[in-house]
Steps between C-alpha positions, in 0.01 A plus 500: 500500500274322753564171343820464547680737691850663405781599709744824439706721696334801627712738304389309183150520571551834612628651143220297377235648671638857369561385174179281410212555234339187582137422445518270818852608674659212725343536838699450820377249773791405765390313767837427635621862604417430846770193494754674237780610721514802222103598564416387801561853729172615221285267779604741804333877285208371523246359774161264424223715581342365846180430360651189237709342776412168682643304151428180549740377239744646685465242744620205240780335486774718290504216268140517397396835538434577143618933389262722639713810431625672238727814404348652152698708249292553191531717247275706299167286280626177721261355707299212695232322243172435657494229807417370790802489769572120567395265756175782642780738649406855547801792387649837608682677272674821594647699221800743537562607144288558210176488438227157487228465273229234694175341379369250740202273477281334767593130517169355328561688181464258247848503340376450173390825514834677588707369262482431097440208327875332452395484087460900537799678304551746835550169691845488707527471902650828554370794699567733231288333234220464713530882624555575095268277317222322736486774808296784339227338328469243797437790750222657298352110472511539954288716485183239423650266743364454840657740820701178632691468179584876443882592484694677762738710291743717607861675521735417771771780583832482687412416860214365470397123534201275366393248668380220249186260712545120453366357172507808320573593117754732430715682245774774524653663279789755566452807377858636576801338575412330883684352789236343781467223744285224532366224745272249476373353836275284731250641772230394671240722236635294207591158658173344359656607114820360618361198609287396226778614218814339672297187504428507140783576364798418784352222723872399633487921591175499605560291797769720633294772437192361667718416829658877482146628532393254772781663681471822440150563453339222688171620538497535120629139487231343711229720270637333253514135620121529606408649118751424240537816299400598149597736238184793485289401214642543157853558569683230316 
């Protein structure tokens, strides 16, 4: 549950996962396996593909670098309900088993339109309710909608990884029973979404941010001290 997050012992999860009949199963996030003494050899099987290095959170303090990585486990019909990723970050995700159900939206989609009204009977924040009850009809409604605002929809496979732009809506939904990997990170082609996000919603971050990109992307830095940047018209 993305509200308030439970904690189990893999085995117990494990039997879970096989067992389950769940409408929305339990969903596993770990950010920690990377500082688990038990997990953390998982970091060293796989590498960050070249083209998302240069991190700039990363460069924070250890202290206020916020989780930008995650190990996922999730078992059949659970899933990730519609969002933005926080704070203008951009995402890889790499999967390894299973198979990913994706429906992305460009970042000015009105999100009125992409979800139902919370007095509609369908209505729960789950990716398997939206996929069930709201994804069908909505698709046939993108049609009328302008080219901007037209889904990307797709199936990942094992190997494969989507990269997810800045500011973008997106739902997933596993179709099989999935293990994948996930980072969210920094770079100088979303540092403007960084910027403007971490300094609405995480000022005390945003100043550490702000200083990691001076440092390591000071051209974008002084771009940015000349003209302030903004969010691209209609993203919220």
């Amino acid at each position: 549950d993305h509200r308030c997050g439970l904690r189990m012992k893999m085995a117990v999860f494990a039997r879970y996962a096989a067992e389950q009949a769940d409408d929305t199963p339990l969903y596993l996030f770990d950010h920690e396996f990377v500082d688990d003494p038990a997990t953390r050899h998982l970091s060293a099987e796989y590498g960050i593909p070249e083209v998302f290095t240069d991190h700039v959170m990363e460069h924070l303090p250890p202290t206020l670098r916020p989780p930008m990585r995650w190990l996922l486990v999730g078992p059949k019909r659970s899933g990730s309900f519609l969002h933005k990723d926080p704070m203008g970050t951009s995402a890889w995700n790499a999967l390894v088993v299973g198979t990913k159900y994706w429906v992305l939206f460009h970042p000015s989609t009105p999100a009125e339109w992409l979800v139902p009204a919370a007095t509609d009977a369908t209505w729960d924040e789950s990716a398997s309710r939206w996929f069930l009850h709201w994804w069908r009809e909505l698709r046939s409604r993108t049609k009328e909608w302008p080219e901007k605002h037209q889904p990307l929809e797709f199936l990942q496979r094992p190997g494969e990884i989507v990269f997810v732009p800045a500011r973008w809506w997106h739902t997933v939904l596993n179709v099989e029973d999935t293990i994948a990997v996930t980072h969210n990170f920094c770079n100088r082609w979303n540092a403007r979404e960084v910027w403007c996000c971490s300094s609405a919603t995480h000022p005390v971050l945003a100043r550490h941010v702000k200083s990691g990109i001076r440092d390591v992307f000071p051209e974008v830095y002084r771009d940015f001290e000349v003209c302030p940047p903004q969010l691209a018209h209609g993203d919220d």
